[in-house]
C-alpha positions, 0 to 999 in steps of 0.5 A: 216183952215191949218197953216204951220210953215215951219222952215229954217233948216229941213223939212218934211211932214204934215198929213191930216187924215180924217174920217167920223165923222170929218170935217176938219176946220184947220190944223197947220204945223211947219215946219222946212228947214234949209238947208244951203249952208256953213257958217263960220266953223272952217277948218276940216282935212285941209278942205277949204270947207265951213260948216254950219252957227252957228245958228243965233238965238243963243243969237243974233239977227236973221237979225244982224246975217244974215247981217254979213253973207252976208259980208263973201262970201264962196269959192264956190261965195255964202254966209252963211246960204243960202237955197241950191238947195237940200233944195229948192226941198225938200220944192218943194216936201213938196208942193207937198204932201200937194197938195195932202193932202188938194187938191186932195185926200181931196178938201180943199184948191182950186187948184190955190193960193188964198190969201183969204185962205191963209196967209203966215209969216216967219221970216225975213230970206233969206232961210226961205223966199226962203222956203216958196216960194218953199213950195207955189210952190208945193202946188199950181203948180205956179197957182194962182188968187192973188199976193202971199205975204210973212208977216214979222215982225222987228227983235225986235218984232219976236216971231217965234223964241226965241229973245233974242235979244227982250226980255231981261228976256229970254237972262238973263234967257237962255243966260248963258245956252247957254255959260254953255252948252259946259262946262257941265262935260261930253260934255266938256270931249266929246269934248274936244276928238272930236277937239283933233281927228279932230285936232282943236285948244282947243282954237277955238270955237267949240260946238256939236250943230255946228259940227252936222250943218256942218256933217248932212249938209256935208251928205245931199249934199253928201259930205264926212266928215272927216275920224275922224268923221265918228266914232263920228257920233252918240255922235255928235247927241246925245251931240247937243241934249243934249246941246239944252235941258240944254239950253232951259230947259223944267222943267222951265215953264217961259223959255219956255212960253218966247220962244213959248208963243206968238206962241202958243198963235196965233195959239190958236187965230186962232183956236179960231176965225175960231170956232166963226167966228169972224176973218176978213178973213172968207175964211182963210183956211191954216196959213204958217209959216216959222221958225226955228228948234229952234222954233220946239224943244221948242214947241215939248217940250212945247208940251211934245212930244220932242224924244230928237231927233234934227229935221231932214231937212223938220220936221214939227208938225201939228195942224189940227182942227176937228169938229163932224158932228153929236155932233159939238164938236171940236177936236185938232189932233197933228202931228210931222213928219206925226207920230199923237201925243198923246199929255199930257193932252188929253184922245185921238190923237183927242184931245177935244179942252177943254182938248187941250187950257188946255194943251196949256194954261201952256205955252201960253202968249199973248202979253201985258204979253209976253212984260211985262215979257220980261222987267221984268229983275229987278224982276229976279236976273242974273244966 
């Protein structure tokens, strides 16, 4: 049973190993693909080029967001923080090689889709909508016995990505984090540097996380940056890193069991329903999920497996769920970027399920605690 997260603003890779001890029942992809066309950007050496979209889960609402964005056409005629062509082959091209994972080299899924098996989510974005139907279209060649539904869910209600729109304790918990992040000493100084080399204006704003959008976007789809920025290339990456850590701050367990504790508690479930034979949809085979990059760094961290590298375009982690042929017991194996993980707590890659829930648990919220964490503000004093 595979569940693919794919997130709209990097990709990569699932891996599928098998052996002959080990059935494979459920495989768990998160999936990144944030490729974007161009966005509201601060101009660059003159530059009339649009750049790459702020974020739009970035203490705002996702949909909000990308309403507005559809308001602002770039010169080109498109609109921010859309999927381009190079994003839609690479999501082509991840299809494809899952296609070869779980249908030719091992025949899991059937080769045409199959809405019996699989079941598709993503967040009520355009470009992770878009992604997902790529995906689908080289996974299965556009073969399919059944219409091929797309789930989405009320902005308020997302938990795909950290809503700090929908949960008013995580925007008190981390909404200053992000304000703070670009006046920490030595980013601030940083930057400070960078817009006086590209000459913006001290009082335009500008952070690290938006200037590696724009430059990674710029390299991506082989346009040149600007000369000033091609010396900064490798602090730009690393202050963006930086900043995203402040923010989400990995040694406060709450913030991030209220960015992927709902997450992390339906893919739990999942698994769960598959081992007992519980769940409504027996011949569920592969869970899709389409999100976002800020959905990945903080389930790498709740994960204990963040590199303090961002994402690149098409990144993925992957769940795969084993059962022994001989002994029945189940086993976790995690992968991020086709690289198996060990993951903290297991005694090995293939992680007994006991030992992964266990791991998993610290972080996990099912929703009636999530919620009721979420309209906790009273009981936390504002940072």
């Amino acid at each position: 049973m595979p569940t693919l997260i794919l997130n709209s603003t990097k990709h990569n890779g699932c891996a599928v190993s098998l052996t002959v001890d080990e059935d494979i029942n459920s495989a768990v992809s998160l999936k990144a693909d944030r490729d974007v066309a161009c966005a509201a950007h601060p101009k660059i050496d003159g530059d009339d080029a649009c750049g790459v979209c702020p974020k739009e889960d970035e203490g705002i609402d996702s949909a909000v967001s990308a309403a507005a964005d559809r308001d602002i056409a770039c010169a080109g005629g498109t609109y921010p923080g859309q999927l381009t062509t190079v994003g839609m082959q690479q999501l082509y091209d991840l299809g494809v090689r899952l296609r070869k994972q779980y249908i030719q080299e091992e025949p899991f899924l059937t080769p045409s889709f199959n809405p019996k098996e699989v079941y598709i989510r993503s967040t009520n974005i355009v470009r992770t909508i878009e992604s997902a139907k790529c995906l689908v279209a080289g996974l299965f060649q556009q073969e399919q016995t059944g219409v091929v539904s797309i789930l989405t869910d009320k902005a308020e209600k997302e938990i795909l990505y950290p809503n700090y729109h929908g949960c008013k304790l995580l925007k008190q918990l981390i909404g200053p984090r992000w304000v703070g992040s670009s006046t920490l000493p030595d980013i601030a100084a940083d930057l400070q540097s960078i817009q006086k080399a590209l000459g913006v204006d001290p009082q335009q704003r500008l952070d690290f996380i938006l200037i590696r959008d724009d430059m990674v976007a710029r390299e991506t789809h082989g346009l040149p940056l600007p000369t000033a920025l091609e010396n900064w290339r490798s602090l730009v990456e690393q202050r963006a890193v930086d900043m995203i850590y402040h923010i989400y701050e990995p040694s406060n367990r709450q913030n991030l069991q209220l960015c992927v504790g709902p997450l992390f508690d339906i893919l739990l479930t999942n698994i769960e329903n598959k081992i007992q034979g519980t769940t409504s949809t027996p011949d569920r085979k592969l869970f899709l999920y389409s999100v976002h990059d800020t959905t990945l760094m903080p389930c790498l961290m709740a994960l204990g497996i963040f590199d303090m590298k961002w994402p690149p375009y098409a990144a993925d982690i992957t769940l795969e769920l084993y059962q022994h042929r001989q002994t029945n017991q189940h086993y976790v194996k995690v992968s991020y970027i086709g690289q198996d993980q060990m993951i903290p707590g297991c005694s090995d890659v293939y992680c007994p399920l006991n030992e992964f829930k266990k791991a998993m648990a610290v972080y996990t919220l099912p929703d009636e605690r999530y919620y009721a964490l979420c309209d906790s503000v009273a009981d936390h004093p504002k940072l």
